[in-house]
C-alpha positions in Angstrom: 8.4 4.7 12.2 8.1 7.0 9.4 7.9 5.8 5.9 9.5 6.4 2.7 7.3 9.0 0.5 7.9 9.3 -3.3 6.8 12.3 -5.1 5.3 10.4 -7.9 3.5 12.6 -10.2 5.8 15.5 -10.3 9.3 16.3 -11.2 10.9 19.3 -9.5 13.4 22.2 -10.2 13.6 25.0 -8.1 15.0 28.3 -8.7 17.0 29.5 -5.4 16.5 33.2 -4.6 19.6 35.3 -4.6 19.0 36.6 -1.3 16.6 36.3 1.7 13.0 34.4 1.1 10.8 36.6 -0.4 7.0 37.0 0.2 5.7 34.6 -2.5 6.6 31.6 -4.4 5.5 30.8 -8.1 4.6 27.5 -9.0 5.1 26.7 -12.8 3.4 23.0 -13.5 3.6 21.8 -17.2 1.6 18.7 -18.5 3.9 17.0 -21.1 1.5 14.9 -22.1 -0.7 15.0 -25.7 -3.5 14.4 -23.0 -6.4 16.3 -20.3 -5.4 15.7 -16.9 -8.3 16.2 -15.0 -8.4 17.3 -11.2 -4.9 16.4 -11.2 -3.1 17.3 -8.0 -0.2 19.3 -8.1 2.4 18.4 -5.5 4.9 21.0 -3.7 7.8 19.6 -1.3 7.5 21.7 1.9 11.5 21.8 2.0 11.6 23.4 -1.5 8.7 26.3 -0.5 10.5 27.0 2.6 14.5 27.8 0.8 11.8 30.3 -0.7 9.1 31.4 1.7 9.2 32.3 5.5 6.8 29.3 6.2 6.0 30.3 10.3 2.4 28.5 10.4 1.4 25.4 7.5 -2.1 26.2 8.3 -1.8 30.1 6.4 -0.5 28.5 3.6 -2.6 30.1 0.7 -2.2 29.1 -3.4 -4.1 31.2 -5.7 -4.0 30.3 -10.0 -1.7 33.2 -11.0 -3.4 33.5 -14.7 -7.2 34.2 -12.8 -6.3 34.8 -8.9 -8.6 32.5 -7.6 -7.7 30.9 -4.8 -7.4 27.6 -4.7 -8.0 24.9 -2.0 -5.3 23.6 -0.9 -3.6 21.2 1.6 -0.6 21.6 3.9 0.6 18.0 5.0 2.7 17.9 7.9 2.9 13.9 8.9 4.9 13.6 11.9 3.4 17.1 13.6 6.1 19.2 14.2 5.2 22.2 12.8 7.1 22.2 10.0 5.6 21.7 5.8 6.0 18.1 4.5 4.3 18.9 1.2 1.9 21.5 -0.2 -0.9 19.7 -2.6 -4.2 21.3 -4.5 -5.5 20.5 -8.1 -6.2 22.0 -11.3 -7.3 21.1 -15.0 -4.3 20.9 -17.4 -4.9 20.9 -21.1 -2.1 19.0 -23.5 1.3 20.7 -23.2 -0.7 23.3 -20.9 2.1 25.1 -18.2 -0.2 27.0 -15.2 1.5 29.0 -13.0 0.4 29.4 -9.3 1.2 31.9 -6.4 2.0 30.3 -2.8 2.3 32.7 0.0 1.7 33.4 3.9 -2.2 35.1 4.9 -5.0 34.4 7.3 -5.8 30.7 8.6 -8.0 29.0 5.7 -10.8 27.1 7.3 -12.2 24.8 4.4 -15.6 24.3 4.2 -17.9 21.1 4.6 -18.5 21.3 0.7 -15.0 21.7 0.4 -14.1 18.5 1.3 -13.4 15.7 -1.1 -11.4 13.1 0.7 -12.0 12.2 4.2 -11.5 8.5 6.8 -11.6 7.4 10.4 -11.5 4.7 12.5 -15.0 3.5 13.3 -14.4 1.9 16.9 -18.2 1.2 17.1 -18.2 -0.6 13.7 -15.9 -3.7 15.6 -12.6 -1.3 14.4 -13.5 -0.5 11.1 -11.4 1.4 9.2 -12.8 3.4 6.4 -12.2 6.2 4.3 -13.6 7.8 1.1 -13.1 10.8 -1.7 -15.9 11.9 -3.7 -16.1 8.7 -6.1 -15.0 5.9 -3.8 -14.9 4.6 -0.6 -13.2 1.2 1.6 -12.7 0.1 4.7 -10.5 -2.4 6.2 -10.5 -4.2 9.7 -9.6 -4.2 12.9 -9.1 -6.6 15.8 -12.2 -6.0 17.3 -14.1 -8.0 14.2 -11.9 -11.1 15.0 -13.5 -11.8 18.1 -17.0 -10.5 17.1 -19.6 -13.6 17.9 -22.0 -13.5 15.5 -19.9 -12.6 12.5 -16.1 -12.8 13.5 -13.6 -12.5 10.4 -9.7 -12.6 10.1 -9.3 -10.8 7.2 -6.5 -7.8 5.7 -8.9 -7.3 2.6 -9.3 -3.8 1.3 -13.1 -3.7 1.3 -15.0 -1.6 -1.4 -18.3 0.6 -0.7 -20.0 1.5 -4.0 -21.4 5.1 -4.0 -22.6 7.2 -6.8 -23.2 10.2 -5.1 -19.8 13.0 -4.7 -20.8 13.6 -1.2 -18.9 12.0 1.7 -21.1 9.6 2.9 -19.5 7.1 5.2 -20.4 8.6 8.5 -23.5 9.1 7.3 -23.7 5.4 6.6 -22.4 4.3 9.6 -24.9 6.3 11.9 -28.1 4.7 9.6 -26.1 0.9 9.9 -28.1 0.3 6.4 -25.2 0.7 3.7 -26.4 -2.9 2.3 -30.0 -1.5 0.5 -29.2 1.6 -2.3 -31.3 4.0 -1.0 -30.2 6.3 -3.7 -26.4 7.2 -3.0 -24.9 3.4 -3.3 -24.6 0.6 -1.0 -21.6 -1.8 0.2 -22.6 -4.9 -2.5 -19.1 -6.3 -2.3 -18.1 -9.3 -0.1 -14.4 -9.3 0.6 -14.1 -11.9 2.8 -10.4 -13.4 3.3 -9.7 -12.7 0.0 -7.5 -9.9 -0.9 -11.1 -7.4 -1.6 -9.1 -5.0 -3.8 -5.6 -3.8 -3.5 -4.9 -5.9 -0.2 -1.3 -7.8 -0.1 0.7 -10.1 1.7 4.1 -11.2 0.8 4.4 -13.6 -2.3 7.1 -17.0 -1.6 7.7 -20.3 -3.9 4.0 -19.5 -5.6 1.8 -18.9 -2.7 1.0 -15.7 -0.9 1.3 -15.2 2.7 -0.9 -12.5 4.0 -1.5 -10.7 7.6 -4.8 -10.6 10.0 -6.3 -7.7 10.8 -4.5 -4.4 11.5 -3.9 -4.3 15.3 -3.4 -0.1 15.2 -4.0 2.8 13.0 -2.5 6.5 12.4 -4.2 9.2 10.6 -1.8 11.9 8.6 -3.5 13.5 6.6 -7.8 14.5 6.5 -8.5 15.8 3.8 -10.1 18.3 2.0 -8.1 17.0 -0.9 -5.8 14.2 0.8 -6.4 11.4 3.1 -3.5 9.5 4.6 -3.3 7.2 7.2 -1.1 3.7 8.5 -2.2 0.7 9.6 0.0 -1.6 11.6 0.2 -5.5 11.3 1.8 -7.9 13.9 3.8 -10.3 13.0 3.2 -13.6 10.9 5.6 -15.9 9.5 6.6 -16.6 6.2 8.6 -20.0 5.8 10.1 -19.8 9.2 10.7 -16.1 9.0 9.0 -13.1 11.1 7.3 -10.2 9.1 5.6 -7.4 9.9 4.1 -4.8 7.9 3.2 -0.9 8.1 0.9 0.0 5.5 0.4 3.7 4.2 -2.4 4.4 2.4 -3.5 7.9 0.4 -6.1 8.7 -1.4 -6.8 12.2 -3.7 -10.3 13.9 -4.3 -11.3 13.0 -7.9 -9.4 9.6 -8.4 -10.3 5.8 -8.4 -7.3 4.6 -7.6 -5.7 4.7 -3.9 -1.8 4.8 -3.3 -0.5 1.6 -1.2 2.8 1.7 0.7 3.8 -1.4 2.4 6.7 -1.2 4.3 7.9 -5.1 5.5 10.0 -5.4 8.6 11.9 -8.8 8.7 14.0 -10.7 11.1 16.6 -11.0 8.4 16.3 -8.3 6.1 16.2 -8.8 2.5 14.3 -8.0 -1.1 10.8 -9.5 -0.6 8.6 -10.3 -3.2 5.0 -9.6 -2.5 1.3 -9.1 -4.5 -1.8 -7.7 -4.3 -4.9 -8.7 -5.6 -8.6 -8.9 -6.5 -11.0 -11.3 -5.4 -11.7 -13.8 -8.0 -15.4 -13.9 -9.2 -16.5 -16.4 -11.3 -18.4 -14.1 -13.8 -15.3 -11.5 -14.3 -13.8 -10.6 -17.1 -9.6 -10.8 -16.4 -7.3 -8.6 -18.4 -3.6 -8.3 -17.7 -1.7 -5.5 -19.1 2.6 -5.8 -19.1 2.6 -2.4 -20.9 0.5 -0.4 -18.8 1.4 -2.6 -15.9 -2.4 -3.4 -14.0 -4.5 -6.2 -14.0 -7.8 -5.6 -13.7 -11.5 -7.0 -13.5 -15.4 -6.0 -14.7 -17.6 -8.4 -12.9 -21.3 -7.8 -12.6 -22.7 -7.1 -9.1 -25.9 -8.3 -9.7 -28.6 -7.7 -11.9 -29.9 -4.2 -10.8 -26.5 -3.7 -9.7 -24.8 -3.0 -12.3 -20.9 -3.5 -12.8 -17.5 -2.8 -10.7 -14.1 -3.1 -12.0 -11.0 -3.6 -9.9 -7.6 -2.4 -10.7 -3.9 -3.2 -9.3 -1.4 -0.5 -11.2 2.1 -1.1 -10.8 4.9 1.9 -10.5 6.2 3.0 -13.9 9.4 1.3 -13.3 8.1 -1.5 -11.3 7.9 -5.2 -13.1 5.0 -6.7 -12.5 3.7 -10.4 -13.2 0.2 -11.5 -12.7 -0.5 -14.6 -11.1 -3.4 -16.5 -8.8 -4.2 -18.2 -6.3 -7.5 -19.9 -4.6 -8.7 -17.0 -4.0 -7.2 -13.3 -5.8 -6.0 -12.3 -9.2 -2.8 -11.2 -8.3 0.3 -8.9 -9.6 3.0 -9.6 -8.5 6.0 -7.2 -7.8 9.2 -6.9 -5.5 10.5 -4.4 -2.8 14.4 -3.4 -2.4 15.5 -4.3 1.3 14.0 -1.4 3.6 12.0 0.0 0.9 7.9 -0.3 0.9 6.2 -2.0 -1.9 4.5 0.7 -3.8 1.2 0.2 -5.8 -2.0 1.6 -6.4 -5.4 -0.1 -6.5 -8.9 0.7 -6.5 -12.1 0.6 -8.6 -14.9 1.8 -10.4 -18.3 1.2 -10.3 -20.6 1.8 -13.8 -24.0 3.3 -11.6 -21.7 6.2 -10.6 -21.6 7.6 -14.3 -17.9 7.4 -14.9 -17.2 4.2 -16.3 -20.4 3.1 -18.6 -18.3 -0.9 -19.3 -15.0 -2.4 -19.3 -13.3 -0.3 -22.6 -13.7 2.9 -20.5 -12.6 1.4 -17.3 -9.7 0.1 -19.6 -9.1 3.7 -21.1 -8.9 5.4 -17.6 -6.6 2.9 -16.1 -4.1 3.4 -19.2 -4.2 7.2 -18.5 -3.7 6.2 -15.3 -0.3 5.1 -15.9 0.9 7.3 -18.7 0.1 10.2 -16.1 2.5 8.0 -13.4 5.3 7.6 -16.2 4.6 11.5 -17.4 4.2 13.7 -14.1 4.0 17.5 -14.0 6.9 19.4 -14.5 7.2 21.3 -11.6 9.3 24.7 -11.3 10.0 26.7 -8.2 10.7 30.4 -8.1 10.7 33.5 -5.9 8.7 36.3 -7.2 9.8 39.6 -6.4 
């Protein structure tokens, strides 16, 4: 089954050649915004480099910044494995108003280094079907079918779970190897309880006021590794909601230098329709709530405990998506619908005030409202072949 993708921080115009492809392509990316984009990644549809570049192997893809001819790392994406370019991603610093042009072309394999990598997940048979993933501020893991049936701690749970690290290393297999990620032995430490609550940024579909959610994933699909892109799917059996079968595949990305992840939930009904569905945040009873209609996220600062410092959580709704918070027993929710066929699109994710990027809940506030004036504002994006 192969999901829907939207291109959702860029818009695209290419310049056709007016004869065969030529040896390059230039990338021109403008930031409209009165605002710094920061390690913002710059996304290139495979189809629209290849009407302009004789693209025989993804993996020699190069991009170098035209204005300094560094090259730059980038990521060729090619989700269902046929050979062929999907997209082309890698990241730059824009300035307000700042257009950067960038060179594509063909040379020698690029082998990223260790360093080089920023975004990384796996299943973790041995961890009862883990599966987590990280970038260089965050990292989660949701589980598998293996934890229902463990006996001394079984759990039936879709939660997206949250490890807080403060360190811009990948760390999880690191973690998993030591089985000590509870004690903060100087690079973070999973504090956070999920439970069978929604963690942060888990879903289920949303009927007559109650949400409906899934067990655990029963199978997993990796896309995308990394260095600067992790994708991967996760696929639910069935449950039933008011009489009616659903199932979900869920796609989840996540970029090098963000705190938000992308979630694409694509629901598969008997009788297929518009679905409403939410995702949430696990109610604590010392968070602070805040609910934004403009900027279109809920989100939470809760303490973690006393040397612990603080975490926020964050659901962000697409530009053109309503949203509606609401609650349950357990979750603040937002709620939000999906067209028939369509996944329900959202991001979620959080921040945690020991890692040095958010120091309380104004500046958690502030990045999640750039958060989604870069979704409503996305690069301008212009293709052309260079002679």
């Amino acid at each position: 089954m192969r999901m829907i993708r939207f291109l959702s921080l860029l818009t695209l115009t290419t310049v056709l050649p007016l004869s065969a492809a030529r040896a390059d392509v230039l990338v021109s990316a403008q930031n409209e915004l009165k605002a710094r984009r920061v390690q913002e990644t710059v996304e290139v549809p495979g189809a629209e480099i290849a009407k302009l570049l004789s693209v025989t192997d993804v993996r020699r893809i190069r991009v170098t910044d035209a204005g300094s001819g560094q090259q730059l790392v980038a990521q060729s994406l090619d989700f269902d494995g046929d050979g062929s370019l999907d997209l082309l991603i890698f990241q730059s610093d824009f300035e307000p108003g700042q257009v950067k042009k960038f060179r594509v072309s063909q040379g020698d394999r690029q082998h990223p280094t260790k360093d080089q990598f920023k975004a990384y997940g796996r299943f973790v048979r041995e961890r009862f079907d883990d599966f987590a993933w990280e970038n260089d501020r965050i990292a989660h893991r949701m589980y598998g079918p293996a934890l229902e049936t463990w006996q001394r701690e079984p759990l039936t749970s879709s939660a997206v779970d949250i490890w807080c690290k403060r360190t811009p290393r990948l760390v999880i297999n690191d973690w998993y190897m030591a089985d000590d990620y509870h004690a903060d032995t100087g690079e973070g430490a999973d504090f956070y309880s999920a439970g069978k609550s929604r963690g942060v940024g888990g879903s289920g579909i949303w009927e007559d006021n109650q949400l409906f959610v899934s067990r655990n994933f029963m199978d997993s699909k990796m896309l995308a590794n990394g260095p600067i892109r992790v994708v991967f799917e996760l696929i639910y059996a069935p449950w039933v909601v008011k009489g009616r079968r659903i199932a979900e595949t869920k796609r989840i990305s996540l970029d090098a230098g963000q705190n938000l992840n992308r979630f694409e939930s694509l629901y598969l009904l008997d009788a297929p329709r518009d679905v409403s569905f939410a995702a949430g945040i696990k109610k604590q009873p010392q968070a602070t709530v805040e609910f934004s209609q403009d900027g279109g996220f809920i989100r939470t600062w809760e303490p973690v405990s006393k040397q612990d410092g603080f975490v926020g959580g964050a659901i962000v709704a697409l530009p053109n998506q309503k949203a509606e918070r609401a609650e349950d027993q357990l979750n603040y929710l937002l709620v939000m619908q999906a067209g028939t066929g369509q996944p329900g699109v959202y991001y979620a994710g959080f921040g945690w005030d020991k890692a040095g990027q958010f120091r309380n809940a104004q500046e958690w506030d502030d990045y999640l409202r750039g958060f989604s004036e870069r979704l409503k504002s996305p690069l301008k994006i212009t293709l052309s072949a260079e002679n």
